[in-house]
C-alpha positions as CSV (number, residue, x, y, z in Angstrom):
1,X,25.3,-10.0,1.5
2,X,21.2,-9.7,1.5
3,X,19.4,-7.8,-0.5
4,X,18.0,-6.0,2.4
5,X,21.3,-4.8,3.5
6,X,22.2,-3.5,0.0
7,X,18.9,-2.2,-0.2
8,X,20.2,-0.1,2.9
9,X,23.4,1.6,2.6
10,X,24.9,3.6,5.4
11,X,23.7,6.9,6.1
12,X,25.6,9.6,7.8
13,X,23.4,11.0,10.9
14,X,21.3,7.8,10.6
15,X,21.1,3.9,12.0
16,X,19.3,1.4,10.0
17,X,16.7,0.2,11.9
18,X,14.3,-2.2,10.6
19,X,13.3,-3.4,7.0
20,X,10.4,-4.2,5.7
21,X,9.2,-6.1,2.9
22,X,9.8,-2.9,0.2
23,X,10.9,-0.2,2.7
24,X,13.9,0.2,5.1
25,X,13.7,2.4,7.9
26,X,16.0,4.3,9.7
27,X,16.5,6.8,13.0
28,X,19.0,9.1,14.1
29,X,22.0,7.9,15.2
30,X,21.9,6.9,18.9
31,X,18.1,6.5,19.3
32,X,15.5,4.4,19.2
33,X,12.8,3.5,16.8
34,X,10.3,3.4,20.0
35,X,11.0,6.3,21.0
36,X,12.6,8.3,18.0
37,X,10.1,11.5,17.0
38,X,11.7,11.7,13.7
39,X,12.4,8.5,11.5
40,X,13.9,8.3,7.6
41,X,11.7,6.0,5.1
42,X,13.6,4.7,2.0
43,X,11.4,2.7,-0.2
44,X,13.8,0.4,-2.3
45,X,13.4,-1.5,-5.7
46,X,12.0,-4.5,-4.2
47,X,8.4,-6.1,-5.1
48,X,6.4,-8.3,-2.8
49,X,3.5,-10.9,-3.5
50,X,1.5,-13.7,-1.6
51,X,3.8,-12.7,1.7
52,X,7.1,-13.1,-0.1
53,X,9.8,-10.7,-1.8
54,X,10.4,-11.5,-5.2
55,X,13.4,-11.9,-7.1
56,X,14.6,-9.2,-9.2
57,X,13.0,-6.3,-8.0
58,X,11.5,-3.7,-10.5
59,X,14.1,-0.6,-11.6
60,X,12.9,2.8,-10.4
61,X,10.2,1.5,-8.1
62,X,11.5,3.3,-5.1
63,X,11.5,6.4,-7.0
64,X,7.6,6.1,-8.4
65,X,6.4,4.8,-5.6
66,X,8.0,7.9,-2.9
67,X,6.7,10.5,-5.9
68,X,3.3,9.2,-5.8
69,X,3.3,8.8,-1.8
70,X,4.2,12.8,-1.4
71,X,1.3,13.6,-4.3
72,X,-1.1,11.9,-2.7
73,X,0.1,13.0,0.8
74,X,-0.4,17.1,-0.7
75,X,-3.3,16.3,-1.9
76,X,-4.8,14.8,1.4
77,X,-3.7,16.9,3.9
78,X,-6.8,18.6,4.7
79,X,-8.3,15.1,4.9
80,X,-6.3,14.1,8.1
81,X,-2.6,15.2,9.1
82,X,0.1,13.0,7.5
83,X,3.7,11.8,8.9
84,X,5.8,13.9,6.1
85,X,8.8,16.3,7.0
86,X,10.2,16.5,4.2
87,X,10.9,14.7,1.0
88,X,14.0,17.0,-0.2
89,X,16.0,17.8,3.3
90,X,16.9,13.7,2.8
91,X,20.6,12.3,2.6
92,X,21.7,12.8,-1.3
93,X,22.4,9.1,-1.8
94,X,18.9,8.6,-1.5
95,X,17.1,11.9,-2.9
96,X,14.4,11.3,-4.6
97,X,13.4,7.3,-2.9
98,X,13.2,8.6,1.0
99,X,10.9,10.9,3.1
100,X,12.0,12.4,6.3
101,X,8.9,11.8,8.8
102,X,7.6,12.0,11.7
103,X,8.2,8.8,14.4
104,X,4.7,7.6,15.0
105,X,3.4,4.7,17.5
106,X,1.6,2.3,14.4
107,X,-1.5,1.1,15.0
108,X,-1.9,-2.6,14.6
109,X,-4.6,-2.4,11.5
110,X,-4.5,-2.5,8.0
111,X,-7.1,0.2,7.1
112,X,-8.6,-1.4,3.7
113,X,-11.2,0.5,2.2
114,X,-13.3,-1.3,-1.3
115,X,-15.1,0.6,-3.9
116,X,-15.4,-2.3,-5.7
117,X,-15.9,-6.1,-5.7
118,X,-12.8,-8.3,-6.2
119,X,-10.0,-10.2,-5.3
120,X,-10.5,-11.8,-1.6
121,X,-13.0,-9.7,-1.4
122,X,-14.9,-10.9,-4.5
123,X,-14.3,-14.6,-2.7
124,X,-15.9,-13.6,0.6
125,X,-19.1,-12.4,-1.1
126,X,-19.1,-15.9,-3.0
127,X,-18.9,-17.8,0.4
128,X,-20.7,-15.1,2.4
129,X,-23.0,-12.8,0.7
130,X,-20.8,-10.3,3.1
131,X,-17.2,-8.7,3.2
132,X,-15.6,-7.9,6.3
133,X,-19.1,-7.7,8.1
134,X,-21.1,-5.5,5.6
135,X,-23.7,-7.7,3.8
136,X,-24.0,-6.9,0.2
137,X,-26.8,-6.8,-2.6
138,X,-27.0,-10.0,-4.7
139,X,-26.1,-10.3,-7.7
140,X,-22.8,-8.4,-7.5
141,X,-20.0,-10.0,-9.9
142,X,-16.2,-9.7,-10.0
143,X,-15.6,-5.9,-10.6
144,X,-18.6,-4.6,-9.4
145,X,-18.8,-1.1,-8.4
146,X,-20.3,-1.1,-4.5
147,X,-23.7,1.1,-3.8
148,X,-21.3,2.7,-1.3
149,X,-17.3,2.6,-0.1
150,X,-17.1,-0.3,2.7
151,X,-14.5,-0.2,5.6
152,X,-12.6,-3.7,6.0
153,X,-9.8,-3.7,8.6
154,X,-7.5,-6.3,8.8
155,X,-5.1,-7.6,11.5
156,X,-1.3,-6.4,10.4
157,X,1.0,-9.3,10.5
158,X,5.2,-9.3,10.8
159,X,7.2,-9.9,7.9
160,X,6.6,-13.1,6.7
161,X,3.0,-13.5,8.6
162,X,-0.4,-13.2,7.4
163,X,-3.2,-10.2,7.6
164,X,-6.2,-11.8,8.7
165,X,-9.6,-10.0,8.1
166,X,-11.1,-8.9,10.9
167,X,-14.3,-6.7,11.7
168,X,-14.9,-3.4,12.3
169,X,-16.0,-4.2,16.2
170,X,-13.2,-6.4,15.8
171,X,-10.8,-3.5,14.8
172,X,-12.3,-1.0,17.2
173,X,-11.5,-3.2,20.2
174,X,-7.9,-3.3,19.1
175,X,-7.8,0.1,19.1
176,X,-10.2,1.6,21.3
177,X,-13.3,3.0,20.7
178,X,-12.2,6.5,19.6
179,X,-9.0,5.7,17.5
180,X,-10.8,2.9,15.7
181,X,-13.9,5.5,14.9
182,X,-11.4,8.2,13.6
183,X,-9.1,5.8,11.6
184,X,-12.4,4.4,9.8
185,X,-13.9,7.8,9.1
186,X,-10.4,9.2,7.4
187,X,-9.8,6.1,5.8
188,X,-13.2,6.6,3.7
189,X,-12.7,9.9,3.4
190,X,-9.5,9.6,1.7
191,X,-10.8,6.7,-0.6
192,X,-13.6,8.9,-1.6
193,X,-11.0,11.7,-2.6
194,X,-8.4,10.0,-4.3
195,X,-11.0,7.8,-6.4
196,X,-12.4,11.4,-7.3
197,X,-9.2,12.6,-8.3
198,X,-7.8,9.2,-10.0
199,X,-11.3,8.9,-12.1
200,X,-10.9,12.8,-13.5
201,X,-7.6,11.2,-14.7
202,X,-8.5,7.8,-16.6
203,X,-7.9,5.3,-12.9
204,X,-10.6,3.6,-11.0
205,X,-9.3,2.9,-7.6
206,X,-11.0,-0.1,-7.0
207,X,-9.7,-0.3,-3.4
208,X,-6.3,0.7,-0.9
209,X,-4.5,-0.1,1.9
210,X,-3.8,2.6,4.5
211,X,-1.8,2.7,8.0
212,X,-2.2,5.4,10.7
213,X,-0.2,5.8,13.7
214,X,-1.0,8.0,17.3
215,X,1.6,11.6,17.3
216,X,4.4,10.7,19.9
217,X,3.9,14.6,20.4
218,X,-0.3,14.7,21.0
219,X,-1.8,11.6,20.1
220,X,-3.4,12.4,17.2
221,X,-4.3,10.4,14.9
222,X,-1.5,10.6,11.4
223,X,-1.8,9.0,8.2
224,X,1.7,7.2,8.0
225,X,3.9,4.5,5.6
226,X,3.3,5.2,1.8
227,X,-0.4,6.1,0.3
228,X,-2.1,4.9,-2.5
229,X,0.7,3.7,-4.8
230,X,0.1,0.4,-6.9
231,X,2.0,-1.4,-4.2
232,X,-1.3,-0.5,-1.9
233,X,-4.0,-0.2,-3.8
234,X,-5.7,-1.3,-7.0
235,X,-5.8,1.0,-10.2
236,X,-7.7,0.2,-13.0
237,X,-8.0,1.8,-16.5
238,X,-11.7,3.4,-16.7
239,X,-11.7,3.3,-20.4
240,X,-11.0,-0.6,-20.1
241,X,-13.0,-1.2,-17.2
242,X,-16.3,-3.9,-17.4
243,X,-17.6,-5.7,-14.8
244,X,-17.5,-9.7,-14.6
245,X,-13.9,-9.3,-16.0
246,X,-10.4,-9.3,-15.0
247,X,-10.0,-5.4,-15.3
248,X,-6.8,-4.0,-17.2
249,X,-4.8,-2.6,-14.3
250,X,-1.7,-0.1,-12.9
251,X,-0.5,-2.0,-10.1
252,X,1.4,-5.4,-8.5
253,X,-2.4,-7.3,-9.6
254,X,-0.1,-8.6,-13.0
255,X,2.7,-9.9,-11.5
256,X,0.3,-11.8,-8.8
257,X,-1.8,-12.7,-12.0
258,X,1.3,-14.2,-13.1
259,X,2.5,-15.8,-10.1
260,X,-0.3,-18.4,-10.1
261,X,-0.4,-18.9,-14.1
262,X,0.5,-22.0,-15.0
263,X,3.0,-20.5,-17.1
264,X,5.5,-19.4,-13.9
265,X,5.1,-23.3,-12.7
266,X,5.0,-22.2,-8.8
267,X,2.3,-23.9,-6.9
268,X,1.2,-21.1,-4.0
269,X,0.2,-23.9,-1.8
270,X,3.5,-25.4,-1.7
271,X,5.6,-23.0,0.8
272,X,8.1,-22.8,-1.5
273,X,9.9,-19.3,-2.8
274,X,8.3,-18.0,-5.7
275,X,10.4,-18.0,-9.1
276,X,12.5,-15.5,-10.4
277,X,10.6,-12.8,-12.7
278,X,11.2,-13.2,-15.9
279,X,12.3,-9.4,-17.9
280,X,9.1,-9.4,-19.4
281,X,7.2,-8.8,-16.0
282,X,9.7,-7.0,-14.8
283,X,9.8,-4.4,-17.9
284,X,6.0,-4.4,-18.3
285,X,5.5,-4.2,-14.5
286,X,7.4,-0.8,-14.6
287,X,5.8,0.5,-17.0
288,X,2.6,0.0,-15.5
289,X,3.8,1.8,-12.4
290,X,5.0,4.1,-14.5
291,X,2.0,4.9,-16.3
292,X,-0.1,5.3,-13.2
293,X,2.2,8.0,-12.2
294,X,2.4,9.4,-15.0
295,X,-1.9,10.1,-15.5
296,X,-2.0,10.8,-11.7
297,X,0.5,13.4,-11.7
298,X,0.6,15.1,-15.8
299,X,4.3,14.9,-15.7
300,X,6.6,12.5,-17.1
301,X,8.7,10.3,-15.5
């Protein structure tokens, strides 16, 4: 059997509808994830890099990641309306890992907003002097705090595909006009919160991922999936932080980092599966995860 399907056992009330790379999704029995207006997101153990799951997955992540999802999603509310029902009125095999939410109609963007300079963002100022459209000072290096919080959409690929970068225009014409100016405007506004909040508590959020879907109710515009866990974004340790460095970090960052050591012995460019994690990574992944949610939220684990 897949991991996917043990990743999602049966639910009574609910069909398994659709998994994803770290979550599986479910509706009510009988309907449709089209047209369902309630939908059951269960984020499993699993842990993905460069496009592929990885082999083991990381014990408890499901749990970290759906505590910090409903933290953030409290805390953001105000910001812009959110997709949560409930994370306690959930089937008791999977308390404390799934969210009861509404059913939106996605939209087909990956809202990425930077406060900082790095990763393929770092290597499209190299080539560009630019990122995602928005030309930037010279100078900058690889951790370099931004004069300001820049909106970079990207296209949002199937399982297995690839995001490509795309423009705001770009984004905006995907979308429409209107739903492409609101989904830019909360997506900024939420980086500029959360970094607020993570900084007070030791994190930089150097950057994050967000999705949005349209109400199947009004329209509106609804912050969905997870938000701002170390699957999504990147969290850095402010008393660590320098720029021109590789920063110390809370998020999936190390296992990439070890993904294309020359220690793991897999070459990115080959196609081929990515090894198996050794327990190290595993362990210390966790605990980074761990930490994160630990200093955003003043409770233990």
């Amino acid at each position: 059997m897949s991991e996917a399907l043990l990743d999602a056992p049966r639910l009574d009330g609910w069909d398994h509808a659709v998994s994803g790379k770290v979550r599986e999704l479910y509706v009510p029995a009988g309907e449709s994830l089209s047209t369902a207006r309630e939908v059951l997101v269960l984020a499993t153990d699993r842990i993905s890099a460069f496009d592929f799951s990885l082999q083991p997955g990381i014990p408890d992540k499901g749990r970290i990641l759906t505590r910090m999802s409903v933290l953030w999603f409290d805390l953001l509310k105000d910001v812009v309306p959110n997709h949560v029902i409930s994370a306690e009125d959930v089937p008791e095999p999977v308390r404390g890992r799934a969210l009861r939410c509404q059913g939106l109609d996605m939209l087909p963007l990956e809202c990425i907003v930077r406060g900082y300079l790095t990763g393929s963002g770092l290597a499209d100022y190299r080539a560009s002097g630019s990122v995602g459209g928005h030309a930037l000072p010279a100078g900058l290096e690889d951790g370099s705090r931004l004069p300001e919080p820049i909106y970079t959409p990207s296209t949002k690929a199937e399982v297995g595909g690839h995001d490509e970068n795309i423009t705001v225009a770009q984004a905006r014409e995907l979308v429409g006009e209107d739903l492409g100016a609101q989904a830019e405007e909360a997506s900024l506004e939420v980086y500029r919160r959360a970094a607020d909040f993570a900084r007070e508590r030791g994190i930089i959020l150097a950057d994050t991922k967000l999705e949005f879907g349209t109400s199947r109710a009004d329209g509106s515009l609804v912050l969905g999936d997870e938000v701002l866990t170390p699957d999504s974004s990147r969290f850095w340790d402010a008393d660590g932080y320098r720029v021109g460095q590789a920063q110390p970090s809370f998020d999936k960052q190390f296992v990439r980092d070890f993904l294309t050591s020359a220690e793991s012995g897999w070459d990115r460019a080959s196609g081929e599966e990515p090894p198996v994690l050794p327990e190290r990574i595993v362990e210390a992944t966790r605990a980074k995860y761990i930490d994160a949610l630990e200093r955003l939220t003043g409770e233990r684990f």
